[in-house]
N, C-alpha and C positions, 0 to 999 in steps of 0.2 A: 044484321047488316042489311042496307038495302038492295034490294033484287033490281037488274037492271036487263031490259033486253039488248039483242048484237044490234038493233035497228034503232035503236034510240044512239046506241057509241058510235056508230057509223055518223051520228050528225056532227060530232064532235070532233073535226078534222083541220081545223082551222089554227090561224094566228092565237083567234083568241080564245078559244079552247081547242083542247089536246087530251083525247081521251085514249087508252089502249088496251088491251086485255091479254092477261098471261095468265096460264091455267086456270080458266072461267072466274078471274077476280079480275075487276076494272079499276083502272090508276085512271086518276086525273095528275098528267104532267103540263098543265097550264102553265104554270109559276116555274115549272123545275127545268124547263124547255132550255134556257139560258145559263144554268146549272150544271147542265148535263156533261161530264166530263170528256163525253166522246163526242160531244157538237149538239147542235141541234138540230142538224140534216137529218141524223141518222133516228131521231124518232119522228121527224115530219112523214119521214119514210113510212110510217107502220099506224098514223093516226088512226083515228077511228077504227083502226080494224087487230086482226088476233096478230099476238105475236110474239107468242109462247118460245116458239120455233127458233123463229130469229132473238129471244133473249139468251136464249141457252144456249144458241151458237155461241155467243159471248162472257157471257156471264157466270157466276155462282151465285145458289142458291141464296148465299150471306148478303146478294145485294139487295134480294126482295126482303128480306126481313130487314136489313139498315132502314128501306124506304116505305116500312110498310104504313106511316103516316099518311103515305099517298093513294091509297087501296079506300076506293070511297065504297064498291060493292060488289056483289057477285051477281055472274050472268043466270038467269032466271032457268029455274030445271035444272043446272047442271052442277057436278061438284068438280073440284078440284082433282088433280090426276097424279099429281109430282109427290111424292113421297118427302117428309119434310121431319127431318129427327129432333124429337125432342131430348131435352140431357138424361141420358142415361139409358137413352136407346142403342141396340147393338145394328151392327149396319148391315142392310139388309144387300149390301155387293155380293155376290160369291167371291168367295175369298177373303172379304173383306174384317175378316174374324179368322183368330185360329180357330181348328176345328171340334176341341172342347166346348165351345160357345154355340155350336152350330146345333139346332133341338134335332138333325137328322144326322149326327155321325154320336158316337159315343168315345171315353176316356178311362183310361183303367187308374190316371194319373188325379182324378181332382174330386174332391168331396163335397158337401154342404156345408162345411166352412170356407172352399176356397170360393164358392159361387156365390156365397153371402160379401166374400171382401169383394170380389171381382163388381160385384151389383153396387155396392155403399162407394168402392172408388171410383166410379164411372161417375158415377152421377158431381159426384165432389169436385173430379178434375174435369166434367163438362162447365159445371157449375161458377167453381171459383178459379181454377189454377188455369185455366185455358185463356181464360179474356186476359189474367195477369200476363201470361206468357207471352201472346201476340204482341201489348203493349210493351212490353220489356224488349222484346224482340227488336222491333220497331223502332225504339227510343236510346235502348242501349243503359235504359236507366237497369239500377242493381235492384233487385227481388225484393217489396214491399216488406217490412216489418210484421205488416198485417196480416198476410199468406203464411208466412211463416208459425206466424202466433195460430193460426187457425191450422195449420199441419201438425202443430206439436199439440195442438188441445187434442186432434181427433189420433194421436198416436202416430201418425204417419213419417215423422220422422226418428223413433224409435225405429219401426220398421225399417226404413231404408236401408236400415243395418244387419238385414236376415235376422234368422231365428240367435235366441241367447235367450240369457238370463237377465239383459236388458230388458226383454220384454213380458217377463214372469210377473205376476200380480197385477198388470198394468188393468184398469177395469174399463178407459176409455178412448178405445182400442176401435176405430172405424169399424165398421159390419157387425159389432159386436164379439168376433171375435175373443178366442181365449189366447193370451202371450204363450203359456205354454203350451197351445195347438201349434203356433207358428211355425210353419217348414218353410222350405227351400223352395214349394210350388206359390206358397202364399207370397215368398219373394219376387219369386219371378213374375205375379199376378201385380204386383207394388210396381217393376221395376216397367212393364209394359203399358200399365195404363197411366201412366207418369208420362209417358213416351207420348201418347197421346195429344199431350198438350202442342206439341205439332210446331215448337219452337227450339232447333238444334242449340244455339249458344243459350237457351235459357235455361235446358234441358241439363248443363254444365251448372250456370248459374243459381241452379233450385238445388245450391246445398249441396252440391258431388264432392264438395272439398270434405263434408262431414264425413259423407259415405266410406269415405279411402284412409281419413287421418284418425277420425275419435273409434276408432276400432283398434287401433296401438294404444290407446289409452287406457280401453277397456280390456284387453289382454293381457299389457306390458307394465302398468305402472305397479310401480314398487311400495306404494303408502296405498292403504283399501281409503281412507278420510280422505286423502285428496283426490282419489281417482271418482270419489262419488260428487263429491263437490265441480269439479272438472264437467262429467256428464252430465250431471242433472244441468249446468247455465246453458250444455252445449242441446239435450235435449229439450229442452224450456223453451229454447229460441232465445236466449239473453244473452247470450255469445255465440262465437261464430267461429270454426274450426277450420282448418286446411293441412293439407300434405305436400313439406314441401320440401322434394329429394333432388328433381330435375334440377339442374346445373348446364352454362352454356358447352360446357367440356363434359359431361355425364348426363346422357339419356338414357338410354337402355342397358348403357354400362356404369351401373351404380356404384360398383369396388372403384371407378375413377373420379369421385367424387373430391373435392378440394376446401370445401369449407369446413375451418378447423374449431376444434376446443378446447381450449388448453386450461388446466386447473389452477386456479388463485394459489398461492406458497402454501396458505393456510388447508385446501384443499375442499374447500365449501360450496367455491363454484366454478363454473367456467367462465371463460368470455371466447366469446364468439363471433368471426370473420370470415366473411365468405360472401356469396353470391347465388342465387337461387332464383331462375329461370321457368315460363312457363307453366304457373305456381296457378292452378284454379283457384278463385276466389281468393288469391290472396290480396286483394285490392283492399278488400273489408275485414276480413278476419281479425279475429281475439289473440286467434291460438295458433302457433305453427307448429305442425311436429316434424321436424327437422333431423335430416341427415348430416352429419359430421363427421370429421374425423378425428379421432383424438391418439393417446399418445403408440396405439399398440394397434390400433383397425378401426373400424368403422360404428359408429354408435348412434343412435337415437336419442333426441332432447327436446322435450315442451318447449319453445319458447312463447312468451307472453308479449305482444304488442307495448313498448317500449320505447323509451330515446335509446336510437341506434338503428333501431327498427325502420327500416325503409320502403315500402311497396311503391309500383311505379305501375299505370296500365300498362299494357302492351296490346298492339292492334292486330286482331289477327282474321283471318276468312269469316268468321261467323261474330255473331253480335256480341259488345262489351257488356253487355248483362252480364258474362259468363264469369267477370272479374280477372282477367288472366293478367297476369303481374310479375314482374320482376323483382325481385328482393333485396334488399341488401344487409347486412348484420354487419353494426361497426360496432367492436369492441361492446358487444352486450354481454351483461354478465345475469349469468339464470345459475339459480341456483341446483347443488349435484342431486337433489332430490329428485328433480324433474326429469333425470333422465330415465328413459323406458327402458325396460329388461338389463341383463346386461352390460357394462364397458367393455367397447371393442368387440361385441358380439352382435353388432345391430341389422346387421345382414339378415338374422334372424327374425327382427320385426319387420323389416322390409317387406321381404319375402311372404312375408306371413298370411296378409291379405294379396298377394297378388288374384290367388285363384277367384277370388268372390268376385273383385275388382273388375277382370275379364271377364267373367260371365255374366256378370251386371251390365256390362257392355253389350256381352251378345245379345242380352233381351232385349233394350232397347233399339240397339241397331235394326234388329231381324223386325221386331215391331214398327220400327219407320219405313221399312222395306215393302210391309203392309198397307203401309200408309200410301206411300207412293203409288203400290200396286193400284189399292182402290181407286185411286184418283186416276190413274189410266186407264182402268175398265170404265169407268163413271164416264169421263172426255171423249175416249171411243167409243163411246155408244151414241154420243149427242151430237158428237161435232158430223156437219155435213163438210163433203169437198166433192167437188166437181158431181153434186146431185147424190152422194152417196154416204152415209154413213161411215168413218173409218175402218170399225169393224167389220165391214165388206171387202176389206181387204185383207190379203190373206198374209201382206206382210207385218203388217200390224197386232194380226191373231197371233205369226211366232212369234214376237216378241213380247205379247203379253201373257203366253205359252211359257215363256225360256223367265219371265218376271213370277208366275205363280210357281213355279218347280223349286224356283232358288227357294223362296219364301218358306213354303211347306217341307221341304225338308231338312232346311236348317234347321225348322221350328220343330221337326219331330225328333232331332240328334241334340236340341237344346232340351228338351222335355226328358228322351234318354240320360243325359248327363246329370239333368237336375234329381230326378229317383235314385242315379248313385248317389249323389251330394245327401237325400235323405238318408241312407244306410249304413254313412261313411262318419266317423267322427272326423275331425277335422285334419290331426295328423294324415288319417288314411287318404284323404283327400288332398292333400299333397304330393302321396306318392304315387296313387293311384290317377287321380283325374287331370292334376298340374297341365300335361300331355294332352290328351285329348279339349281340354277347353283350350288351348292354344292352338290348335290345327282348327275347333269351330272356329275360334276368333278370325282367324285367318280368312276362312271359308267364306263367315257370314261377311266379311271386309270386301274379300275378292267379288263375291255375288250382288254387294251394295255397289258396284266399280261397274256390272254390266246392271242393274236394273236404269241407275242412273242415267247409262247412258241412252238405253231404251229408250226411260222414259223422254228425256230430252230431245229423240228424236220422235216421239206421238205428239207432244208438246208444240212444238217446234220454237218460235221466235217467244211465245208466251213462256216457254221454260224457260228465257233468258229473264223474265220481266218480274220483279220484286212484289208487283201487287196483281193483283184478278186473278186468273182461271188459274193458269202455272203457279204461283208463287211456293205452293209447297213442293214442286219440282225444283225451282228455282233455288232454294233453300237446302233440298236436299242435294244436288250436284256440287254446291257450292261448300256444304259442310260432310257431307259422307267421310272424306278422306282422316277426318278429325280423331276416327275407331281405324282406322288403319296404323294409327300413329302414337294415340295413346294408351297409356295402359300394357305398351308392349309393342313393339312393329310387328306386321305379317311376317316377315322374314323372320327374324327373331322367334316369334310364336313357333310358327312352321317349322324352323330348325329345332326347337326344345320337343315338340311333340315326337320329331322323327328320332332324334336322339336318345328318348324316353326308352323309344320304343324298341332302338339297336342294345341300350343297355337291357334291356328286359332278355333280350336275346342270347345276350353273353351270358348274362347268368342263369342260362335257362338250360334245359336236357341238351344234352349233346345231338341227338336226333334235329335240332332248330338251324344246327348249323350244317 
């Protein structure tokens, strides 16, 4: 590139050229002057001379690389200063990593297989799933065909679904990877750098419906030929799955569920009437696995997109990528095969994945939490006000203080729970963990309720603003409450953990009481 001294760009101040320099490279804004989204006062302002300073007061970094067709050279003798991450780099913020990633703390929790997937996903969802994500975001359009296809080539949405027997023999398996190594940390390593992608309603949108529904499929179904036939379209990426239990009268209280199944004379199928609310991805889906009622309690049944079948968008806080839909089953008739586990015992599949379901939450949440954080160490360090850096302020420091503390030790009682989830078969882990992942849920919920707010006041009017510096502020304030609500309420959570924990009491040595 060509070398250019600061006395030659000093000439270049004029109408008809416009030269600038940010971190010893020089832009020619000639042409772009008219362009310039924020006026063109405000670069006449800074011609010919440095203005590194004043881009970062404003800007992100994403903007020099959008325009770097304009970077005609670098200033002579010097290099560059700004740190500038390439895909699959870990982030050089403190904090800005949990602390297994960090070459100066150590982990008793993670091996060289999970630092092989942790390395091969980074690079993957810098690579492909982040630019999709933004745009999906953005647009509101529903998750490319082609993401998908390239998730299910490299395994990643086998994984979505924790460790099994789904993932045994599997040989092209991201990082290389063996399916039967696959734990509960390699989950949670899946479920964080997925998070990454830095887009809350896409983050729904990228396939959560599979995570929560083709896992009743994989447990509960009653034929082994169709339950293989089922997975593999839905692991393929050739169909598309969802869970869909919510009802406008039945949220967190599933036993109040209304939509019904009542058996043909002959008793071959059912037909099915009801209503089903708040249904992720059910906008696109193949396959619902559906909560009912039939004639003695509550039961599970595949249903198959259909005449009768009805999905409707529904508009909610974060972006329609995510599919969020309303249902309706008129008189559909699915045959008694499809039902999971079961008649009148479906409470049982329900229930079954709640625990994975909520702690899949909490990694992701506690990892935007991270997200967040970086981004307010990063702004308080740049941004100047009244001649000073933020971070000379010391009310800035406690809230970026009171934002690292939530962060780090959520992340070290979510790391605790995930080593039980290793130890524990899955039973045990209902009896045992149920409780404690409902109080993290809670915790990392409440802690995303004060970072947010932090953050929005470091931010300030830019937290409000969709695009530039804030935007991933703006995004998180706006969708945070979406893990307060799904998957379980805080309240709800919170009562089940503390309940857990009074039963444990009662049945426990007379000494507890």
């Amino acid at each position: 590139m060509t070398t250019i001294t600061r006395d030659e760009v000093a000439k270049h101040n004029s109408e008809d050229s416009l030269w600038i320099v940010i971190d010893s490279k020089v832009y020619d804004l000639t042409d772009f002057v008219d362009a310039h989204p924020g006026g063109e006062s405000v670069l006449r302002q800074v011609a010919g001379q440095e203005a590194t300073e004043a881009f970062y007061n404003l800007h992100r970094q994403e903007v020099l690389q959008k325009y770097e067709s304009l970077c005609i050279g670098t200033i002579a003798n010097e290099a560059p200063q700004i740190i500038v991450p390439k895909p699959g780099d870990l982030s050089k913020i403190p904090y800005g990593e949990p602390t297994w990633l960090s070459p100066q703390f150590k982990s008793p929790y993670y091996n060289a297989s999970h630092r092989a997937l942790q390395s091969a996903l980074r690079v993957f969802v810098d690579e492909e799933v982040y630019p999709v994500a933004q745009e999906c975001e953005k647009t509101g359009q529903h998750i490319p065909q082609s993401l998908i296809d390239r998730m299910a080539e490299n395994g990643v949405l086998r994984m979505r679904l924790g460790p099994g027997k789904h993932l045994h023999g599997q040989k092209n398996l991201i990082g290389g990877i063996k399916g039967e190594e696959f734990d509960y940390f390699h989950d949670l390593i899946v479920s964080q750098e997925m998070t990454r992608a830095n887009a809350r309603g896409f983050a729904d949108g990228n396939m959560a419906g599979m995570t929560i529904g083709l896992t009743a499929v994989l447990n509960f179904a009653n034929d082994e030929a169709w339950k293989q036939k089922i997975s593999e379209e839905v692991f393929s990426g050739k169909k598309k799955i969802c869970l869909a239990i919510t009802e406008a009268f039945a949220g967190s209280d599933v036993a109040g569920l209304r939509t019904t199944a009542v058996k043909t004379p002959d008793g071959k199928h059912y037909i099915i009437n009801g209503t089903k609310k708040w249904i992720t991805n059910g906008v696109w889906c193949d396959y619902f696995v559906t909560g009912v009622k039939t004639d003695k309690g509550l039961s599970v049944v595949l249903i198959e997109r259909q005449e009768g079948v009805e999905t409707t968008p529904i508009k909610t806080s974060y972006s329609p990528t995510a599919g969020t839909s309303y249902i309706t089953f008129d008189n559909v008739k699915v045959p008694v095969g499809n039902l999971l586990g079961v008649e009148n015992k479906g409470i049982q599949v329900i229930l079954s994945n709640f625990n994975h379901e909520r702690w899949t939450m909490v990694c992701g949440g506690i990892r935007m939490s991270r997200l967040v954080t970086e981004e307010c160490l990063k702004w308080a360090n740049q941004r100047l006000v009244f001649g000073k850096k933020l971070t000379d302020q010391p009310v800035i420091r406690q809230k970026l203080a009171k934002m690292i503390a939530h962060t780090e030790a959520n992340q070290a009682w979510l790391e605790n729970i995930t080593y039980q989830m290793t130890l524990m078969p899955y039973a045990q882990q209902s009896i045992h963990l149920a409780g404690p992942i409902g109080l993290l849920k809670m915790q990392a919920t409440r802690a995303a309720h004060e970072i947010a707010d932090d953050a929005v006041q470091i931010f300030g009017g830019r937290a409000l603003t969709q695009s530039g510096m804030g935007r991933t502020i703006e995004m998180f304030q706006r969708t945070y409450k979406f893990d307060a609500i799904l998957g379980g309420a805080e309240e709800v959570l919170g009562d089940l953990g503390v309940r857990q924990a009074l039963k444990s009491m009662e049945t426990g040595p007379k000494s507890m009481l």
